[in-house]
C-alpha positions as CSV (number, residue, x, y, z in Angstrom):
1,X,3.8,-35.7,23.4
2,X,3.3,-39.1,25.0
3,X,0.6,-41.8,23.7
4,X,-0.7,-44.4,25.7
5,X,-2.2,-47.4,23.8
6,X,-3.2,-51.0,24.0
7,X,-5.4,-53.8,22.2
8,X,-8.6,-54.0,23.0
9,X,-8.8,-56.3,26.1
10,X,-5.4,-54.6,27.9
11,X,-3.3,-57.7,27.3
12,X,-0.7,-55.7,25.3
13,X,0.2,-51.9,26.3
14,X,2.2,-49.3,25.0
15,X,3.9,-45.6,25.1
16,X,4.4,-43.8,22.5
17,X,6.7,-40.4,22.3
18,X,6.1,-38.3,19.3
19,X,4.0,-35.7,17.3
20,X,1.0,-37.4,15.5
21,X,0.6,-35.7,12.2
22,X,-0.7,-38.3,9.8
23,X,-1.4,-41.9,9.6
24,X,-0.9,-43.9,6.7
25,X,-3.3,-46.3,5.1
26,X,-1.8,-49.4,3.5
27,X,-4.1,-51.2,1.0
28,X,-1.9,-54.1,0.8
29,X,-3.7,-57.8,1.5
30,X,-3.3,-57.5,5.4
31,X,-3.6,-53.9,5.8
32,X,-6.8,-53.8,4.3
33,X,-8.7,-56.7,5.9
34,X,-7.6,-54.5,9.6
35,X,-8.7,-51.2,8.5
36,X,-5.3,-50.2,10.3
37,X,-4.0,-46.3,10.6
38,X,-0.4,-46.5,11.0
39,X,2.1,-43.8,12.5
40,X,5.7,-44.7,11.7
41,X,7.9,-44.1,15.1
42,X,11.5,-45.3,16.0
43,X,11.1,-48.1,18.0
44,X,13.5,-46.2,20.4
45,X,10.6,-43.6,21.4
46,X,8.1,-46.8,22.0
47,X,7.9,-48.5,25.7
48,X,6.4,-51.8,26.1
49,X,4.0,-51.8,29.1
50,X,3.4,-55.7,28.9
51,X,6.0,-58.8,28.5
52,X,6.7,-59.7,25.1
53,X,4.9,-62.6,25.8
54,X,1.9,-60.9,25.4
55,X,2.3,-60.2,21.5
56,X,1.7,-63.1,19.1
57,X,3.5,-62.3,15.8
58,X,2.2,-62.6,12.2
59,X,5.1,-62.7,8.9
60,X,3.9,-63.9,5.5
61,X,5.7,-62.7,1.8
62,X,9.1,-61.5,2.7
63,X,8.6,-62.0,6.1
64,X,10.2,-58.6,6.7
65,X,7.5,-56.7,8.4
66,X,6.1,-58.2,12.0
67,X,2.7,-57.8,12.4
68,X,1.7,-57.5,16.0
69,X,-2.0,-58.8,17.4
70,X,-3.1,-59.9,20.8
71,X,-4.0,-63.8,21.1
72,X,-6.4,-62.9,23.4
73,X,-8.7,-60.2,21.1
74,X,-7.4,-60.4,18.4
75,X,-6.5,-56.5,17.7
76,X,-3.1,-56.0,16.3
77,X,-1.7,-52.5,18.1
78,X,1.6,-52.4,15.8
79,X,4.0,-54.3,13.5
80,X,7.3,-53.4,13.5
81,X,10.4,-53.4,11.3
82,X,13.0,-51.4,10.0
83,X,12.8,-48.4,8.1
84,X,14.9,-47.2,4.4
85,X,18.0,-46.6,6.4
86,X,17.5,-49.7,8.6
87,X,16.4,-48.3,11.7
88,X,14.1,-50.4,13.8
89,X,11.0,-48.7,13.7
90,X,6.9,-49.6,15.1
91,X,4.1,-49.1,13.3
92,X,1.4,-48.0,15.7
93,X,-2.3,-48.5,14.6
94,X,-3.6,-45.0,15.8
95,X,-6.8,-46.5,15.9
96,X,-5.3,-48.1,19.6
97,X,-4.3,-45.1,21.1
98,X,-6.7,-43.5,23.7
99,X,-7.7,-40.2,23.9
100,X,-7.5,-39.0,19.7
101,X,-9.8,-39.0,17.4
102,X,-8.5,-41.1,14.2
103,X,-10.7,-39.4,11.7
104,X,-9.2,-36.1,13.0
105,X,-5.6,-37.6,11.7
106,X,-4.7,-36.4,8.2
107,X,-4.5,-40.2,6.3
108,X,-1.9,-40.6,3.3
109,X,-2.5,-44.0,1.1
110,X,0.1,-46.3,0.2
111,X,-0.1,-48.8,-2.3
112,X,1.3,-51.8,-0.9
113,X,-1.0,-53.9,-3.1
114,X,1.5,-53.0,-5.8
115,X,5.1,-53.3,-4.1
Protein backbone atom coordinates (compact mmCIF):
# COMPACT_ATOMS: atom_id res chain seq x y z
CA UNK A 1 0.00 0.00 0.00
CA UNK A 2 1.10 3.55 -0.58
CA UNK A 3 1.07 6.39 2.26
CA UNK A 4 0.93 9.83 1.60
CA UNK A 5 2.25 12.13 4.48
CA UNK A 6 3.49 15.48 5.40
CA UNK A 7 4.15 17.98 8.44
CA UNK A 8 1.61 19.88 9.37
CA UNK A 9 1.81 23.09 7.18
CA UNK A 10 2.69 20.91 3.67
CA UNK A 11 6.23 22.22 3.68
CA UNK A 12 7.69 18.70 3.74
CA UNK A 13 5.78 15.68 1.84
CA UNK A 14 6.21 12.13 1.52
CA UNK A 15 5.25 8.52 -0.01
CA UNK A 16 5.46 5.77 1.68
CA UNK A 17 5.30 1.98 0.17
CA UNK A 18 4.56 -0.59 2.68
CA UNK A 19 2.17 -2.61 5.06
CA UNK A 20 1.54 -0.71 8.35
CA UNK A 21 1.39 -3.22 11.05
CA UNK A 22 2.72 -1.49 14.22
CA UNK A 23 4.35 1.61 15.27
CA UNK A 24 6.93 1.72 17.81
CA UNK A 25 7.02 4.08 20.70
CA UNK A 26 10.50 5.26 21.81
CA UNK A 27 10.65 6.66 25.43
CA UNK A 28 14.02 7.92 24.92
CA UNK A 29 14.62 11.98 25.80
CA UNK A 30 13.45 13.11 22.23
CA UNK A 31 10.96 10.61 21.46
CA UNK A 32 9.09 11.25 24.31
CA UNK A 33 8.84 15.11 24.41
CA UNK A 34 7.14 14.39 20.38
CA UNK A 35 4.75 11.74 21.32
CA UNK A 36 6.04 10.20 17.89
CA UNK A 37 4.70 6.64 16.45
CA UNK A 38 7.32 5.33 14.31
CA UNK A 39 7.08 2.75 11.33
CA UNK A 40 10.52 1.48 10.32
CA UNK A 41 10.66 1.50 6.24
CA UNK A 42 13.75 1.20 3.89
CA UNK A 43 14.42 4.43 2.76
CA UNK A 44 14.30 2.78 -0.75
CA UNK A 45 10.34 2.46 -0.58
CA UNK A 46 10.06 6.33 0.70
CA UNK A 47 9.70 9.28 -2.10
CA UNK A 48 10.37 12.78 -1.15
CA UNK A 49 7.65 14.99 -2.48
CA UNK A 50 9.54 18.33 -1.36
CA UNK A 51 13.39 19.47 -1.91
CA UNK A 52 15.57 18.50 0.72
CA UNK A 53 15.73 21.88 1.56
CA UNK A 54 12.66 21.72 3.15
CA UNK A 55 13.82 19.37 6.08
CA UNK A 56 15.86 20.97 8.88
CA UNK A 57 17.84 18.18 10.65
CA UNK A 58 18.20 17.59 14.46
CA UNK A 59 21.51 15.04 15.80
CA UNK A 60 22.46 15.07 19.43
CA UNK A 61 24.37 11.79 21.48
CA UNK A 62 25.88 9.71 18.81
CA UNK A 63 24.68 11.71 16.33
CA UNK A 64 23.69 8.56 14.43
CA UNK A 65 19.97 8.94 14.04
CA UNK A 66 18.66 12.24 11.91
CA UNK A 67 15.68 13.61 13.27
CA UNK A 68 13.60 15.24 10.70
CA UNK A 69 11.19 18.53 11.56
CA UNK A 70 9.86 21.26 9.39
CA UNK A 71 11.39 24.85 10.19
CA UNK A 72 8.29 26.14 9.32
CA UNK A 73 5.81 24.04 12.04
CA UNK A 74 7.72 22.59 13.66
CA UNK A 75 6.41 18.71 13.23
CA UNK A 76 9.07 16.31 12.68
CA UNK A 77 7.48 13.60 9.87
CA UNK A 78 10.60 11.11 10.15
CA UNK A 79 14.27 10.70 11.16
CA UNK A 80 16.28 8.47 9.37
CA UNK A 81 19.23 6.17 9.65
CA UNK A 82 20.46 2.91 9.09
CA UNK A 83 19.17 -0.15 10.32
CA UNK A 84 21.28 -3.56 12.30
CA UNK A 85 22.49 -4.58 8.92
CA UNK A 86 23.26 -1.02 7.81
CA UNK A 87 20.55 -0.37 5.50
CA UNK A 88 19.40 3.17 5.13
CA UNK A 89 16.12 3.13 6.58
CA UNK A 90 13.11 6.25 7.59
CA UNK A 91 11.39 6.41 10.53
CA UNK A 92 7.97 7.68 9.57
CA UNK A 93 5.88 9.29 12.53
CA UNK A 94 2.42 7.54 11.59
CA UNK A 95 0.92 10.17 13.34
CA UNK A 96 1.71 12.29 9.75
CA UNK A 97 0.23 10.13 7.48
CA UNK A 98 -3.33 10.96 6.16
CA UNK A 99 -6.05 8.84 6.06
CA UNK A 100 -5.20 6.06 9.29
CA UNK A 101 -6.17 6.20 12.42
CA UNK A 102 -2.91 5.93 14.80
CA UNK A 103 -4.72 4.56 17.75
CA UNK A 104 -5.99 1.82 15.41
CA UNK A 105 -1.94 0.84 14.94
CA UNK A 106 -0.84 -1.90 17.29
CA UNK A 107 2.20 0.20 19.37
CA UNK A 108 5.34 -1.90 20.69
CA UNK A 109 7.59 0.24 23.35
CA UNK A 110 11.19 0.49 23.18
CA UNK A 111 13.31 1.64 25.80
CA UNK A 112 15.68 3.98 24.38
CA UNK A 113 15.94 5.75 27.68
CA UNK A 114 18.11 2.86 28.60
CA UNK A 115 20.41 2.17 25.38
Amino acid sequence: MKYQGSCHCGNIKFEAEGEIKDALACNCSICLRKGTLLWFVPATQVTLLTPRENITTYTFNKHIIKHEFCGVCGVQPFGEAVDPAGAPTFAINIRCIENIDPLAVPVHHYDGKSH
